[in-house]
C-alpha positions as CSV (number, residue, x, y, z in Angstrom):
1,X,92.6,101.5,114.7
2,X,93.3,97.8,116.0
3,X,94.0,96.6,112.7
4,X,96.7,99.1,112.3
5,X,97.8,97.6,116.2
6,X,97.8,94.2,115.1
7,X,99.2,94.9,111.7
8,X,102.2,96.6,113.9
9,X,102.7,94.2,116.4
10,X,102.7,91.2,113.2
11,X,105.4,93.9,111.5
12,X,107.6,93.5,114.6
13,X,107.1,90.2,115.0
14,X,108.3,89.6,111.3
15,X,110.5,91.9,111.2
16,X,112.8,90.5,113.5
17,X,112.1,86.9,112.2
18,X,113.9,88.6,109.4
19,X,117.0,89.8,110.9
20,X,117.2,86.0,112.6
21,X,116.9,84.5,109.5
22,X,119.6,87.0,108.4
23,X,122.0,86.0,110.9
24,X,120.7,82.1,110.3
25,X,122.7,83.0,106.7
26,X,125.6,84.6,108.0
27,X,126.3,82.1,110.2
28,X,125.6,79.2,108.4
29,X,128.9,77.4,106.3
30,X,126.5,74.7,104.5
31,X,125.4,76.0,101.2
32,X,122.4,73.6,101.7
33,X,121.2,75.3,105.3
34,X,122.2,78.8,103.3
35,X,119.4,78.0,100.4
36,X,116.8,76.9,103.1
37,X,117.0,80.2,105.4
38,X,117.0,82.2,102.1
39,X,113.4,80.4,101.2
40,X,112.8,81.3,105.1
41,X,113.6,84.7,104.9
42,X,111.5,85.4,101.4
43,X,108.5,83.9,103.0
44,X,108.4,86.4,106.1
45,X,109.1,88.8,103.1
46,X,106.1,87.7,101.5
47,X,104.0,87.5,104.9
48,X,105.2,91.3,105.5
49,X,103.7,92.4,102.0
50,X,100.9,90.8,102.9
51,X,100.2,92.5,106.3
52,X,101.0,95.9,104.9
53,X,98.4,94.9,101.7
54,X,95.8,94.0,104.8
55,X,96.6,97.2,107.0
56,X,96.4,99.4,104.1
57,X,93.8,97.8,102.0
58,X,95.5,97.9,99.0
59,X,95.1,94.7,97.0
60,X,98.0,95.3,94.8
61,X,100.0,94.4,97.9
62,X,98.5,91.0,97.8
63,X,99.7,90.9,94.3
64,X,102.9,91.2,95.2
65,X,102.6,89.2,98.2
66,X,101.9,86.3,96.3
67,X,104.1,86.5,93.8
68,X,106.9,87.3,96.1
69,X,106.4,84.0,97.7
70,X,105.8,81.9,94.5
71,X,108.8,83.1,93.0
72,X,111.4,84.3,95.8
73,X,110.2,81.2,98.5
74,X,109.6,78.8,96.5
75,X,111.0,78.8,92.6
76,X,114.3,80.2,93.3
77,X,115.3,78.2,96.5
78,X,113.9,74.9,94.1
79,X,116.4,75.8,91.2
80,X,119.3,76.2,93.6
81,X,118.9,73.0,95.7
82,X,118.5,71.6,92.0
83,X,121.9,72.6,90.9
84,X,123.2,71.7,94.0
85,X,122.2,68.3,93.5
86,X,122.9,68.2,90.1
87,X,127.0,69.4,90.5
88,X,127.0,66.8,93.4
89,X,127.7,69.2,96.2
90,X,126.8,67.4,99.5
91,X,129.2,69.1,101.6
92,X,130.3,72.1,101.0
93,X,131.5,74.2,103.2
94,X,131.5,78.5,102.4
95,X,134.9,79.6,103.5
């Protein structure tokens, strides 16, 4: 019963990391600072996955976890700061 606590008290704790990283986005007019909080926000994506796969005990969660973070936190943000460096956009502004 207390890791099902801690697991929910983590969940919160994420959760609404989330919906400030969300508002980080919406908020933001830098395509740069945009990118960053979207690598943000996939990472407590990742770390939610990966107290559900410890709550539950289902490894397949850690699976997805990882691969969550490899691809969604750390490829993808990499690709797009690439391309903005590559189109030479240094300060763009999202209208």
């Amino acid at each position: 019963m207390e890791e099902v606590i801690f697991g929910s008290n983590i969940m919160q704790l994420l959760i609404a990391l989330i919906l400030v990283s969300t508002f980080m986005i919406l908020g933001s007019t830098r395509l740069y600072s945009c990118v960053r909080a979207f690598g943000i926000q996939s990472f407590l994506l990742a770390s939610v996955a990966g107290v559900v796969g410890f709550s539950t005990g289902k490894y397949d969660l850690y699976i997805i976890s990882l691969l969550t973070l490899i691809l969604k936190a750390v490829v993808i943000p990499y690709i797009f700061i690439y391309i903005i460096h590559n189109i030479k956009i240094f300060r763009s502004r999202l209208k």
